[in-house]
N, C-alpha and C positions, 0 to 999 in steps of 0.2 A: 504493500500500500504506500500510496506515496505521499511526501508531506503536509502537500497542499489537501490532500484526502483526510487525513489525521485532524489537520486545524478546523477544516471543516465538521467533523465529527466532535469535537472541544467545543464547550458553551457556555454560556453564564447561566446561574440559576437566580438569576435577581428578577426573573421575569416582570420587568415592570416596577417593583417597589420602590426603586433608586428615584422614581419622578414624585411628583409632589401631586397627590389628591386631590381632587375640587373640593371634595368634604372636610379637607384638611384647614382651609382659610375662614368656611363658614362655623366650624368649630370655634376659631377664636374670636370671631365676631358675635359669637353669643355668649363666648367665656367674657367679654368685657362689658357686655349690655347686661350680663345675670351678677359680674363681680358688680355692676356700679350700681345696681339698683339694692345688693344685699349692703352696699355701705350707707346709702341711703335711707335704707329702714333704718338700719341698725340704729344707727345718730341719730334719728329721726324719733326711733323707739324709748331710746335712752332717755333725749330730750324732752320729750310729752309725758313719759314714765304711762306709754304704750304697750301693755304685754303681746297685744294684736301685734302690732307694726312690726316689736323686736320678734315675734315665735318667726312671723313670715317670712325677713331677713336674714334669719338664721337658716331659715329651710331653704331659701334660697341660696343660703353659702353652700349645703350639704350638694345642691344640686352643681353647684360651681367646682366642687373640687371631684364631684364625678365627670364634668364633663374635663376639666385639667386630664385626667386619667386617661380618657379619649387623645386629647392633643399630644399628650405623649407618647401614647399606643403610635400615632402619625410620625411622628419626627424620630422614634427606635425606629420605625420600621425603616425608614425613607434611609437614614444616616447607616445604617447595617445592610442594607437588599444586597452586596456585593459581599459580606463578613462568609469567610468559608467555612466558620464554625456553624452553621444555618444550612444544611444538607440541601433545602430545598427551597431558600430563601425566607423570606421574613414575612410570608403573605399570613400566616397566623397570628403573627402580632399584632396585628391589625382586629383577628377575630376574639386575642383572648383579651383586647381592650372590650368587646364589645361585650361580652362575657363578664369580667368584671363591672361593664356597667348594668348589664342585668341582675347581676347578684345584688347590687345597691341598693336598683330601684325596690327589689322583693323585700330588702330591708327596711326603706324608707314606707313601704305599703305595714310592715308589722308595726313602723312607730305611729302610723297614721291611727288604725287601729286600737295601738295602744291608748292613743290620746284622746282619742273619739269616746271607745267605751267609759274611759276615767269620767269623763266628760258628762258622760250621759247620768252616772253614778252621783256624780258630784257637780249638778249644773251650776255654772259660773255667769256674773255679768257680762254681758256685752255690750260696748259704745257702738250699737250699729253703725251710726253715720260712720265716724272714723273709719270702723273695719271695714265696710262698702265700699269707700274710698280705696284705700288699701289695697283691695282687693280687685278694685276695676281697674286701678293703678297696674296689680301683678298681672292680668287678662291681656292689657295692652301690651305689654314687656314681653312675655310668654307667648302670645300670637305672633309677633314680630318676630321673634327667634325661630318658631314652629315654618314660620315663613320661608327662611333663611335657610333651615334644613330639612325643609322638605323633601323626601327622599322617593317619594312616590313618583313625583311627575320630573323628575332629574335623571335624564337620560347619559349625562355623564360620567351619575356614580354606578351602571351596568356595565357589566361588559355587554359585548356584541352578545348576539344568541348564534345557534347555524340548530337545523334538523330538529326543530323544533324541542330544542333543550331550553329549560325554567331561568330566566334571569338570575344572576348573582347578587347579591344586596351587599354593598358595603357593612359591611355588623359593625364598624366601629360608628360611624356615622347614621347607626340605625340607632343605634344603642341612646347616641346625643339626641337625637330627633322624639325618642322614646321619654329621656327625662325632661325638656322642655314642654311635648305635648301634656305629661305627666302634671306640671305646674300650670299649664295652662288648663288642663283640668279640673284642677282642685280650685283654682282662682274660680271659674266658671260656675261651679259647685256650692262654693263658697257664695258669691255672689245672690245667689237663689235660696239658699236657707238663709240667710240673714235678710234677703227680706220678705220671707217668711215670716221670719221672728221678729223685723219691726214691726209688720202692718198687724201680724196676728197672734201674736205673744208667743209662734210655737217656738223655743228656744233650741229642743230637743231634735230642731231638723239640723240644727250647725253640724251636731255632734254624727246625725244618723248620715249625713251626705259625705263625712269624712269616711266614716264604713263605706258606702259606695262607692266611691274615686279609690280605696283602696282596693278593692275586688279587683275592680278595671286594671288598675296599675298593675296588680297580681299577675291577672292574664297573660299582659303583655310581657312583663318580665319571663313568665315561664313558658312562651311561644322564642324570644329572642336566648334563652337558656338553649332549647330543645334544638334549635338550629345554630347556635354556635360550639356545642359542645359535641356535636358532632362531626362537625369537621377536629375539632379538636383531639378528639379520638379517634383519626382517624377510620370513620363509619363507611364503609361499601358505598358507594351510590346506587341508586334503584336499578332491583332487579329485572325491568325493561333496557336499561342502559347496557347491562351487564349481554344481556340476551342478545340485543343486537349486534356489539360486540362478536359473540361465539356466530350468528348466525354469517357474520360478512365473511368470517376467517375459513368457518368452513363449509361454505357455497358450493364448494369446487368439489368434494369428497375426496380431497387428499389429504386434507386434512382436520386435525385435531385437539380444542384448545381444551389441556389439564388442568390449567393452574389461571386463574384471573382475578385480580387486586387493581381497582380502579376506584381511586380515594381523592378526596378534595387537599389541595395545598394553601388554600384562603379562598379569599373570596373571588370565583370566576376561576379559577386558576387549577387544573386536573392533571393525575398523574395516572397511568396504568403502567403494570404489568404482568407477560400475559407469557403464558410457557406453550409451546405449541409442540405439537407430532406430527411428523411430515411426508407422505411417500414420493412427495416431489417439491424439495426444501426451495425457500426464495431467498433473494436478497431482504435484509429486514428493513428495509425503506420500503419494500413490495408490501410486507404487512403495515408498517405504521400509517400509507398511503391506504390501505384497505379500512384499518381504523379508524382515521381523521374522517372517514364518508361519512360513518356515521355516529360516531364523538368528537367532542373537541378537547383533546387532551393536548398539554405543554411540553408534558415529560411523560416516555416510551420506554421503559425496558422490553427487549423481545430476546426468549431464551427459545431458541429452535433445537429440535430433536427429530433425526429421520429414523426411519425406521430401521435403513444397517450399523443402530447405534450409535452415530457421528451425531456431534453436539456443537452447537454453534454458540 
């Protein structure tokens, strides 16, 4: 083989990470509109001797220093996508930011809870006007941001699709978009029991709509768990994906795939490898080109075996 052959067959495993994310810059545009508005309560809180204004600001820092988590998950992955300690680059970092921001948000749903039920136990005054205030305050802040990282209609943060395979989600920039919608729910929520409990004395909706926004948040944390801790362990992809696979390899009836491991490397980003038996062995760009028909995989191992024994 010769050397121009060899360098050809040498390649980077940074597939992509070394660039810089679109989710990456809206990240910190909401880490500085969520840090200024929780300095705002806070002082704000202190100053009035507001329990409302300061709990809010504080919740708003908790949500600040998960989304910080997110910006960092970005800026490891981006400064490391070439580190050859990283077997298959650094597209996971990306997913186990998203990951710990699911596990937060499931946190942040148990303090909701906690504070709700206490709440309900032991009902407390409220300065409606103030906390309305407040609260349509955090609505606007939280919508704006929700705005900013909208992830649904951001064709950006996808990869491309081909053969009708499911979009890849950014999880670290889902994970952000999750704890902002999260505050913009509770604002929203909030908004609605209290004035409830102006116009009509019920007080007991503040504490009961805190239980509801927590289920919510629940959900969603253990929907964005389920899918990033899967890639993370590295899990099989669907047994249709797998199938089509076996079905391209052995069309021909010469051959025979033993062995197939086709797993996610982050987000959008796939790896297979697949052991084949052969009565009439190819070149393995003949199968990887067989493959890519109908997956889109980055990274190919192919272990060929013919049948007089010879192993490639």
């Amino acid at each position: 083989m010769q050397r121009k052959d060899i360098e050809n067959l040498q390649h980077s495993h940074s597939f992509g990470h070394d660039a810089k994310r679109p989710g990456e810059l809206r990240t910190f545009i909401v880490i500085a509109i969520t840090a200024s508005m929780m300095i705002l309560e806070i002082a704000t809180g202190i100053a009035f001797g507001s329990m409302a204004l300061l709990a809010d600001g504080l919740h708003m820092g908790s949500h600040a220093v998960a989304l910080a988590i997110n910006a960092f998950a970005y800026i490891y992955a981006r400064r490391h996508a070439k580190d050859q300690r990283f077997s298959f680059g650094t597209g996971k970092v990306n997913t186990l930011g998203g990951y710990t921001g699911a596990v937060l948000l499931a946190v942040f749903a148990a303090m909701m809870v906690f504070e709700s039920v206490s709440r309900l136990l032991n009902p407390v005054d409220i300065a409606f006007n103030q906390a309305i205030l407040v609260a349509t305050l955090g609505l606007l802040v939280n919508g704006a941001s929700v705005f900013i990282l909208d992830v649904e209609h951001s064709h950006d943060d996808h990869s491309h699709t081909h053969h009708g395979h499911a979009h890849h989600h950014d999880h670290n920039l889902k994970s952000a978009y999750l704890h902002v919608l999260a505050d913009a729910l509770t604002s929203l929520l909030a908004i609605f029991a209290l004035l409830i409990g102006k116009y009509f004395g019920a007080i007991w909706m503040d504490p009961l709509m805190g239980i509801v926004g927590a289920v919510l948040v629940t959900k969603w944390s253990l929907g964005l768990l389920k899918s990033t801790s899967s890639i993370l362990l590295d899990q099989q992809v669907t047994d249709e994906e797998c199938r089509k696979v076996r079905e391209v390899i052995e069309s021909d009836g010469k051959h025979t795939v033993v062995d197939l491991h086709l797993w996610s490397l982050g987000s959008g980003i796939s790896s297979g490898i697949i052991s084949i038996v052969s009565s009439d062995p190819q070149t393995t760009n003949y199968y990887k080109e067989k493959i890519n028909e109908v997956a889109e995989l980055q990274h190919i191992t192919v272990e060929l075996h013919s049948d007089n024994g010879d192993d490639h």
